[in-house]
C-alpha positions as CSV (number, residue, x, y, z in Angstrom):
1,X,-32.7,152.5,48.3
2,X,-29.4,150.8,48.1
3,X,-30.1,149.2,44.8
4,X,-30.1,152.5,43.6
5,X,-27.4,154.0,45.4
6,X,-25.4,151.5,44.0
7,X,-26.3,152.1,40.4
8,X,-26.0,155.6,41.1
9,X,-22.1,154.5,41.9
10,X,-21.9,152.1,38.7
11,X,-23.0,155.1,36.4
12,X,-20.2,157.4,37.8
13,X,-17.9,155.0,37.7
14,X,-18.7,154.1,34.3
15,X,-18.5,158.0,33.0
16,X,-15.2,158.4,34.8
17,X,-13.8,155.5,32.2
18,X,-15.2,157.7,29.5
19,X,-13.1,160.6,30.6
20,X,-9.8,160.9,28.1
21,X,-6.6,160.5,30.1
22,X,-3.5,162.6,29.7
23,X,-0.7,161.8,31.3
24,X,2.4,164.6,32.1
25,X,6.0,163.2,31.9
26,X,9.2,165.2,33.0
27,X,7.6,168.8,32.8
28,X,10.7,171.6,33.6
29,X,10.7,175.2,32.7
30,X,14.5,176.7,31.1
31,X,16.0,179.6,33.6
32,X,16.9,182.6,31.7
33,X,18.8,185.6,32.5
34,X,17.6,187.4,35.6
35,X,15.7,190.1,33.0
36,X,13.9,188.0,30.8
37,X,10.4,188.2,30.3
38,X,9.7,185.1,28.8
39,X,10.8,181.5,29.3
40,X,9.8,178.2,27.4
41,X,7.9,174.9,29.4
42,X,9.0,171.6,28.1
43,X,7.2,168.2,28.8
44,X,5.9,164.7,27.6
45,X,2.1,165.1,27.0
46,X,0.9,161.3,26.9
47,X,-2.6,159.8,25.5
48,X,-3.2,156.8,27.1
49,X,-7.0,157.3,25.6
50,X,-8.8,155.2,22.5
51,X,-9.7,159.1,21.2
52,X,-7.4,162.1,20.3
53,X,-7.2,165.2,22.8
54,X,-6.2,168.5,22.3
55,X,-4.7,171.3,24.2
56,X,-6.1,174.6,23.5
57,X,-4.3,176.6,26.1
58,X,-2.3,177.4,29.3
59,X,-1.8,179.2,32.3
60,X,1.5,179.8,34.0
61,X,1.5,181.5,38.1
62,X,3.6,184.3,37.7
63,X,3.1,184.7,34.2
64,X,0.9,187.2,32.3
65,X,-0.2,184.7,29.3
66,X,1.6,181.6,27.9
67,X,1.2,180.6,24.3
68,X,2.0,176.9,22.5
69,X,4.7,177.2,19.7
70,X,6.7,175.9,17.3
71,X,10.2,176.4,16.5
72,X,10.9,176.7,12.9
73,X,14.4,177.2,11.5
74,X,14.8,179.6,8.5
75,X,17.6,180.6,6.7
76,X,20.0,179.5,9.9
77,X,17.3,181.7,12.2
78,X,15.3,180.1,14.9
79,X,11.8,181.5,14.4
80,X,8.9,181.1,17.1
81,X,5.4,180.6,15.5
82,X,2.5,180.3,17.7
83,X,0.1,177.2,17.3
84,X,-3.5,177.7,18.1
85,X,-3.5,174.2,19.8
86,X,-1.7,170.8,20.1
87,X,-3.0,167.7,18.6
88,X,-2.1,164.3,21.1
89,X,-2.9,161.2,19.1
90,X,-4.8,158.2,20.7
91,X,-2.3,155.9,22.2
92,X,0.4,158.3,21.4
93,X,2.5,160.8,22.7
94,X,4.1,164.9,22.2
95,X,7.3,165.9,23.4
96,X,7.9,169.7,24.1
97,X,11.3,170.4,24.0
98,X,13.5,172.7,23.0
99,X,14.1,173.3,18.9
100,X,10.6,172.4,18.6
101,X,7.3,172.5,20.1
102,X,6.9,174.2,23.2
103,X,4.5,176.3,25.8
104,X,6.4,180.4,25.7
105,X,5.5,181.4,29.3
106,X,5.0,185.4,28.6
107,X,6.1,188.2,30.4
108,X,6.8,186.9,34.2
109,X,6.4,188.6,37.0
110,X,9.8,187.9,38.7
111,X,13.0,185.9,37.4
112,X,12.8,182.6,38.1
113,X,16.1,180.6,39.1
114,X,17.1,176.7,39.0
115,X,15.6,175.4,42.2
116,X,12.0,177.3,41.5
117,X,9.0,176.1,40.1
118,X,6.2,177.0,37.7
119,X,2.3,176.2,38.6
120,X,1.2,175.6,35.2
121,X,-2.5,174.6,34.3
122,X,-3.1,173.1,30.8
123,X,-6.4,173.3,29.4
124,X,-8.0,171.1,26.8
125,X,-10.7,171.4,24.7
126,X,-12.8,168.9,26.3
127,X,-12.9,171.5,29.1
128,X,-10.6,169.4,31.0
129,X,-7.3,171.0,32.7
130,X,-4.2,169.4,34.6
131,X,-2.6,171.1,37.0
132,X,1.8,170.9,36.8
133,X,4.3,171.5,39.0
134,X,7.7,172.3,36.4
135,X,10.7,172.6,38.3
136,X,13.2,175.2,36.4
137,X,16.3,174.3,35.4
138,X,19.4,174.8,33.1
139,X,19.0,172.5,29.8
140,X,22.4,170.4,30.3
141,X,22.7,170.5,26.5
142,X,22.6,174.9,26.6
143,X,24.6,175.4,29.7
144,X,26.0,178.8,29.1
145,X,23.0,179.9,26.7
146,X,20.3,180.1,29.6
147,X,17.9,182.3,27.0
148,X,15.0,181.2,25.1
């Protein structure tokens, strides 16, 4: 019985090895005015995996629904266009951040303020999720233009 108890170990140590891995650098959510209803996440999604992942979705506590997008600029005008998922290359990395991609945290609850945090849960579409703690903050580099 141990022999196979044993193997039994082997094989789900083995399969765990299998399982992509996604690593979450420096995740933070922008404060806004007390009234807004939405706010952006920003974050380092890292693929330390030989095989691409991709991130099909999020949830945000205190949020109704949270969306990935783009920011595109046209004609001077900061657009938001939603993306229907994010590509992380093998051995690679995507940085959310703001003037480009990030998650749009829709219709919250209750403001949020510096010192807070955001229980987000990303979901790939290997089924797999992470759970992140984003601390919210003022971006240093739009202090005195708090809104998304």
């Amino acid at each position: 019985m141990k022999k196979i108890a044993l193997s039994g170990v082997f094989v789900v140590s083995m399969m765990n090895l299998a399982v992509a891995e996604v690593v979450v650098e420096s995740p933070w959510v922008r404060e806004g005015p007390p009234n807004a209803k939405t706010l952006a996440a920003y974050m380092v999604l890292r693929n330390d995996d030989d095989s691409v992942e991709i991130l099909k979705g999020a949830t945000a506590s205190g949020f109704e629904g949270v969306e990935i997008h783009r920011t595109v600029m046209e004609e001077g005008v900061a657009t938001m266009v939603p993306q229907e998922s994010l590509t992380i290359p093998s051995k690679g990395s995507v940085t959310l951040a703001p003037g480009g991609l990030h998650l749009m945290l829709i219709n919250g609850k209750k403001p949020v303020k510096t010192g807070d945090s955001v229980e987000l849960t990303l979901r790939f579409s290997d089924g797999e999720t992470i759970d992140v703690d984003a601390p919210v903050r003022t971006s240093p580099a739009s202090a005195g233009h708090a809104s998304h």
